[in-house]
C-alpha positions in Angstrom: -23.3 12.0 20.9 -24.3 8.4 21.4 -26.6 8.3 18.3 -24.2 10.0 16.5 -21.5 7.0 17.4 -24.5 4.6 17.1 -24.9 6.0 13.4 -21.7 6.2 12.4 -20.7 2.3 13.8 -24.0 1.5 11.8 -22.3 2.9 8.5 -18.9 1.2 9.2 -20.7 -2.2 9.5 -21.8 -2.0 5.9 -18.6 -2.1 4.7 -17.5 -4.7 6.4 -17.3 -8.4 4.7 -16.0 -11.9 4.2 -17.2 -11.8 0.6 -14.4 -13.2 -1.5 -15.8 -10.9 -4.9 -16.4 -7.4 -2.8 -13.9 -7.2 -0.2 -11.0 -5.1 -1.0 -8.3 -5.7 1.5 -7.8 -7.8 4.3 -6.5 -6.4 8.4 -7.0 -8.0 11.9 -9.4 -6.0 13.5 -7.6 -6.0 17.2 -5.2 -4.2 15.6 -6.4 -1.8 14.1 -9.0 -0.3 16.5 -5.2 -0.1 18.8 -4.0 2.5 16.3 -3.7 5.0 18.7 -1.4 7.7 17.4 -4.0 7.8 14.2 -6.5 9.9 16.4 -4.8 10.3 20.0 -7.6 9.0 21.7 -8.5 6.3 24.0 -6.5 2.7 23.9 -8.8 1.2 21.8 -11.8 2.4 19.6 -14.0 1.0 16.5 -14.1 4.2 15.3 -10.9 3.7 13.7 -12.0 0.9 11.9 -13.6 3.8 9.7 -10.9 5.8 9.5 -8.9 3.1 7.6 -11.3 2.4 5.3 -12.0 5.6 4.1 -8.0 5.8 3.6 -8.3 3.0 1.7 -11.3 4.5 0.0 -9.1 7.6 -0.7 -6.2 5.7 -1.9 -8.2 3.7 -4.5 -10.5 6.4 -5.6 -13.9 4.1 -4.8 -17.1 4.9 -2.8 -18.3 1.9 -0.8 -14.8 0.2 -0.2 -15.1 -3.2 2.0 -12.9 -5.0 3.7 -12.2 -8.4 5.4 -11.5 -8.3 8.6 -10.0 -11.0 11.1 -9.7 -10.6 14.4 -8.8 -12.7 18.0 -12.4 -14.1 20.0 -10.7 -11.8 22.9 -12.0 -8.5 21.6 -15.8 -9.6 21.8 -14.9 -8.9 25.5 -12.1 -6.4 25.7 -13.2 -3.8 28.4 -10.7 -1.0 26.5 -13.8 -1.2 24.2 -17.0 0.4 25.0 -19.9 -1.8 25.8 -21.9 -0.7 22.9 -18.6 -1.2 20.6 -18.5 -5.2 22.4 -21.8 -5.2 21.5 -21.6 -4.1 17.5 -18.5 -7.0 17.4 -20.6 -9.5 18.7 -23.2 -8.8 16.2 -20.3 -8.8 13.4 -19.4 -12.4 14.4 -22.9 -13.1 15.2 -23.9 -12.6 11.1 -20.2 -13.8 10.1 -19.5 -10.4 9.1 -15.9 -10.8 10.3 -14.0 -14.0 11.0 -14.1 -14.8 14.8 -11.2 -17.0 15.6 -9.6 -18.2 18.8 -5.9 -18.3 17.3 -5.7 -15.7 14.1 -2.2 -16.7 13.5 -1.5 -15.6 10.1 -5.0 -16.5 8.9 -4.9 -12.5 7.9 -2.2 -13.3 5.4 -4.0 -16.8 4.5 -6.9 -15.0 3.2 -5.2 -12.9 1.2 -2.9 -14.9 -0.9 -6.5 -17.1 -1.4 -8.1 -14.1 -2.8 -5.0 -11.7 -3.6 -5.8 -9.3 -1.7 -3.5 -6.3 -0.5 -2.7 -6.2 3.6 -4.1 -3.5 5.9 -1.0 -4.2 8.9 1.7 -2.2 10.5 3.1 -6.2 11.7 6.7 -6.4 10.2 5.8 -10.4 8.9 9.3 -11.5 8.9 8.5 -14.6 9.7 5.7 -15.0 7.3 8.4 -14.3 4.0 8.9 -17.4 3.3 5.6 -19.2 3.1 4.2 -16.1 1.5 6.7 -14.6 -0.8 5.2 -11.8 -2.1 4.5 -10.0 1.3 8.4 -8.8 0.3 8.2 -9.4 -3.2 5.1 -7.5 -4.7 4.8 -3.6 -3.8 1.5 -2.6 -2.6 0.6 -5.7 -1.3 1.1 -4.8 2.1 0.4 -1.6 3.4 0.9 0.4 6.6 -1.6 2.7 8.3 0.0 6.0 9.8 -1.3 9.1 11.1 -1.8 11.6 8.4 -3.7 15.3 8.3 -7.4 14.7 8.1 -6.9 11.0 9.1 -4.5 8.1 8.5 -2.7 7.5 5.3 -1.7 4.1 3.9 2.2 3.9 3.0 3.5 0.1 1.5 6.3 -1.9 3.3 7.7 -2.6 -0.1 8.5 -0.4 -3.0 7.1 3.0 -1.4 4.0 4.8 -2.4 0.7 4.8 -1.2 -1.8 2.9 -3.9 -3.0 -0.6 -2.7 -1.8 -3.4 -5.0 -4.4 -6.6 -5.4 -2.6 -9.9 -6.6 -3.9 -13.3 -7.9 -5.7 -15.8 -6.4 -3.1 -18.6 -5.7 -4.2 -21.9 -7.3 -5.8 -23.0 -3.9 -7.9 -20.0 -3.7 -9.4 -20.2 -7.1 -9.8 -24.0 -6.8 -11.5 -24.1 -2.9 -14.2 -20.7 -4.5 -15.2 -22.7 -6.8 -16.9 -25.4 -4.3 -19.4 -24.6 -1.0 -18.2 -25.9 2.5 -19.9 -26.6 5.1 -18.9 -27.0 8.9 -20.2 -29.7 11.1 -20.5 -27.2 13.9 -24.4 -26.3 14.7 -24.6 -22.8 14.0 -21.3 -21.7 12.2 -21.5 -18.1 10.7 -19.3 -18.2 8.1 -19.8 -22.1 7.1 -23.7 -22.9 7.4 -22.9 -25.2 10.8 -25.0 -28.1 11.6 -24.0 -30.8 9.3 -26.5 -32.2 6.4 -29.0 -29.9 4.7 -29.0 -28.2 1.7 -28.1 -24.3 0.1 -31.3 -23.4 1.5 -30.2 -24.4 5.1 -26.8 -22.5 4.6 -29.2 -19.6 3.7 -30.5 -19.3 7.7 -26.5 -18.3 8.3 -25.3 -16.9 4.9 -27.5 -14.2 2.5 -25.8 -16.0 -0.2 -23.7 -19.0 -1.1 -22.0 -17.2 -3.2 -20.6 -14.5 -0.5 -19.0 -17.8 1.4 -15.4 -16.8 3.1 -12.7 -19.1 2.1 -11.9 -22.1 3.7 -8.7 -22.7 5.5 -5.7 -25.2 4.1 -4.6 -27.2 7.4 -2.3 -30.0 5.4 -4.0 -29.3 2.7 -7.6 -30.0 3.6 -10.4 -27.4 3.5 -10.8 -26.6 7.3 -13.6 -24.1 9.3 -10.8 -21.5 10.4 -13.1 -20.9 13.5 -13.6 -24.6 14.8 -10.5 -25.9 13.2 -13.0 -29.0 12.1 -13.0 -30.3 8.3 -15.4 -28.7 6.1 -17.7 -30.9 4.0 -18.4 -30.3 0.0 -21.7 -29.4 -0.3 -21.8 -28.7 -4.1 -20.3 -25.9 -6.7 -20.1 -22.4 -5.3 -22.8 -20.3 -7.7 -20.7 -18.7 -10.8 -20.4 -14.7 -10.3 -19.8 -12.1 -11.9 -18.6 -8.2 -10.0 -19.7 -5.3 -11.9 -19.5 -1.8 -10.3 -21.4 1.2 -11.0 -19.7 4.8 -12.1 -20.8 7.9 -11.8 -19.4 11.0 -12.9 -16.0 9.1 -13.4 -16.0 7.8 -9.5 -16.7 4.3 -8.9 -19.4 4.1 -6.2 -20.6 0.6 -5.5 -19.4 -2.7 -6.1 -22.1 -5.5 -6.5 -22.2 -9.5 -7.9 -24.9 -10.9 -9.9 -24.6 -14.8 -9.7 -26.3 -17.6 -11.4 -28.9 -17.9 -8.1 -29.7 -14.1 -7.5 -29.9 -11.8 -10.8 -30.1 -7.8 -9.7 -32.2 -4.6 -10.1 -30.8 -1.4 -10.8 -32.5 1.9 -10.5 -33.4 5.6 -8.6 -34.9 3.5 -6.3 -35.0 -0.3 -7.4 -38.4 -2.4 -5.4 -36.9 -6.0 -5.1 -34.7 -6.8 -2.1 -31.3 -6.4 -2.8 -31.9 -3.7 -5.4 -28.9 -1.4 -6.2 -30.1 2.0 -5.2 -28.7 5.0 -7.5 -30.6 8.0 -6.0 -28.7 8.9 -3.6 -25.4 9.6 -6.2 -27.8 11.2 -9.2 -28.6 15.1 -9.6 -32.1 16.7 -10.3 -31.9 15.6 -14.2 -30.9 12.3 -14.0 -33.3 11.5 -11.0 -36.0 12.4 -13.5 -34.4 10.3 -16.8 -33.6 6.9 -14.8 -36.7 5.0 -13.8 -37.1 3.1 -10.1 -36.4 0.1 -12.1 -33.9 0.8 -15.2 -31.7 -2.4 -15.5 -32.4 -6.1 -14.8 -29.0 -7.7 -14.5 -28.6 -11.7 -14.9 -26.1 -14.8 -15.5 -26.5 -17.3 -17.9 -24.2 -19.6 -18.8 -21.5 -17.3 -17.7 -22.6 -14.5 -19.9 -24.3 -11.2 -18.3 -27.8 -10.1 -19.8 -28.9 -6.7 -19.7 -32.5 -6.0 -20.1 -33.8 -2.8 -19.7 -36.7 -2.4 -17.7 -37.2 1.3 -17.9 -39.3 4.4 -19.4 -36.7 5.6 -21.0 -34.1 3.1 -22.3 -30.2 3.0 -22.2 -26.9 2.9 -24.2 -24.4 0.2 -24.3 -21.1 1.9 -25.6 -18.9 -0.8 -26.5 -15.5 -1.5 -25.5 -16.2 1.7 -23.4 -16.0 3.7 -26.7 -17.7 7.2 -25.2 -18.5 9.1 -28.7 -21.6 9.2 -29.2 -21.8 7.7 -32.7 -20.5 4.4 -31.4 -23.2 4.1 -28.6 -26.1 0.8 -29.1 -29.4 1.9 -27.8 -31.1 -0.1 -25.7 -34.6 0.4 -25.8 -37.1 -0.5 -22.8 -37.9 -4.3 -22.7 -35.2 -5.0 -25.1 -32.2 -7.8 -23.9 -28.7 -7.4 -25.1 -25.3 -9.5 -23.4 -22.9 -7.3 -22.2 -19.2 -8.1 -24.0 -16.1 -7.7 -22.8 -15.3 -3.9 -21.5 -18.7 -3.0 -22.8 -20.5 -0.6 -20.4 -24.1 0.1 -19.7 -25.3 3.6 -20.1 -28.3 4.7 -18.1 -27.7 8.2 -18.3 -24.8 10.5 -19.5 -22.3 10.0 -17.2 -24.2 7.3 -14.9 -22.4 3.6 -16.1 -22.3 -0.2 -15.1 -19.8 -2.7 -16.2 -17.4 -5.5 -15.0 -15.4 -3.9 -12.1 -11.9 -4.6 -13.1 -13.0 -2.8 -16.3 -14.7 0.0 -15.2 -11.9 2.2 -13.7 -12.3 5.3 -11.7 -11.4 8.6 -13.4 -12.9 11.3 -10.9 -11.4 14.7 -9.4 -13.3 14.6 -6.5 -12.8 12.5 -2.7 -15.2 9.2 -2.1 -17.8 10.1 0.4 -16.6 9.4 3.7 -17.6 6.5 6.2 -17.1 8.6 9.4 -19.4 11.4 8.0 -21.6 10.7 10.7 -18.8 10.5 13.2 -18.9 13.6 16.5 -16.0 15.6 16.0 -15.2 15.3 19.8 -14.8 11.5 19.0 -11.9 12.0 16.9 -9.1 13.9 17.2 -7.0 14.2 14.4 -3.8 15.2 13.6 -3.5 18.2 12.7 -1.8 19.4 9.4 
């Protein structure tokens, strides 16, 4: 049972995230693993963590759902915890996989008026109306996790119903992602630490500049949310762009191409950071898409497509799925992807901008806790 928890901890980290373009919701961590009436198991477990995310999953019909998750220093040693559940924390804060702070406060509800982000919380935030508004202003922004058949389901504080609601980035937020910060502290994990240096010294902390969390506003001055020092301007943030991959009408990945780091996308892409399709494709499409089909880049804000495969692709304009409308792509051949266009790699098998690209399936995202021992969890039952 102990590989199977090691396993299934293993999955929940990789969807975990303080990447402003993939993260879906925000939720303070200590809280959530406290959910006890969602499983009716011991005070405090990482497990449920999982179980959240694949409601949120559920809820917004999307495989690989992240989220940003804050969460008090305290828990790195809280004994309700198992030791190897300490240990996976640490590691989390360690790679600035979640934001480690001493005093959350409302940090939680900080990042997600930055990024407009919907609220994972079961907190009231009465006292939080007035310097965030739409917490009772904007159904679906904030959304409660309760005990449900099969695992928890997520109900909003405002309005009713169940589907999570994303906002705007307030002005701040879009002006502070447009810059990268850096903290003075050696060895920060979410702001490069050390003071001086270049991109390539945030690098050593951060897999890319461009998955930097957002800085926090003390007076108005971009601040390290975990030192509560100032944060220097190192330069522009790298431009982005999100585009998501569909298959069979369900969205199941989320992935950014920037102006730094351009992507592969195949069966079984060779580059590091490749987006691997193989494991979502049936027997006939495994055979039609090459190990490297798609070579995706920015340039000058504009995404090129250039296939790279055997067999070539489609681009089907403004999303247009008859067949007379659909623009071959031949292999080696470049083409800019317009707005709502969609790549084709194979019937059914599509990559375009995410907020374009919505899901349309019949069938339930694949779960995080799949590897999860049934003992573990004990679920409500219907």
């Amino acid at each position: 049972m102990r590989f199977e928890i090691s396993k299934v901890l293993d999955a929940i980290e990789g969807r975990v995230c303080v990447d402003p373009s993939l993260a879906r919701a925000v939720l303070d961590l200590a809280d959530v693993i406290r959910y006890q009436d969602i499983d009716g198991g011991r005070p405090a477990s990482l497990l449920r963590l999982g179980m959240v995310i694949d409601a949120l999953s559920r809820q917004l019909e999307e495989d690989s759902v992240q989220v940003y998750a804050v969460v008090h220093r305290a828990l790195l040693s809280d004994a309700d915890l198992t030791s190897n559940e300490r240990m996976v924390v640490r590691r989390w804060a360690d790679d600035g996989l979640v934001e480690v702070l001493d005093n959350p406060g409302d940090r939680m509800l900080e990042v997600a008026d930055l990024l407009g982000l919907p609220v994972l919380t079961r907190a009231r935030l009465d006292g939080l109306r007035g310097r965030f508004p739409w917490v009772a202003e904007e159904p679906g922004r904030v959304l409660a996790p309760v005990p449900g058949a099969g695992g928890p389901n997520l109900v909003a504080h405002v309005g009713g119903g169940d589907k999570p609601v994303a906002g705007r980035r307030s002005p701040a937020g879009a002006k502070l992602l447009t810059r990268q910060w850096r903290c003075p502290e050696s060895g920060c994990a979410l702001f490069g630490g050390g003071g001086g240096g270049s991109f390539a010294d945030l690098a050593r902390v951060q897999r890319s500049p461009a998955e930097q969390a957002p800085p926090s506003l003390r007076g108005g001055v971009p601040t390290c949310p975990r030192h509560g020092t100032r944060l220097g301007d190192v330069g522009p943030r790298p431009r982005t762009e999100v585009l998501a991959v569909r298959i069979g009408g369900l969205v199941r990945r989320r992935f950014v191409v920037s102006e730094e780091q351009p992507v592969l996308v195949g069966r079984a892409p060779e580059a590091e950071g490749g987006i691997v399709l193989g494991q979502w494709l049936n027997d006939e499409a495994r055979r039609w898409i090459s190990r490297n089909h798609l070579h995706l880049e920015l340039r000058v804000g504009e995404v090129i497509v250039t296939d790279v495969s055997t067999n070539g692709s489609g681009i089907r304009p403004a999303g247009s799925m008859t067949e007379a409308e659909r623009i071959p792509l031949a292999p080696k051949q470049s083409r800019v992807l317009g707005e709502n266009d969609m790549v084709e790699l194979y019937p059914g098998v599509q990559i375009g901008r995410a907020e374009e690209l919505p899901a349309g399936a019949s069938f339930t995202p694949t779960s995080v806790m799949a590897e999860a021992p049934t003992m573990a969890m004990r679920l409500p039952r219907p």
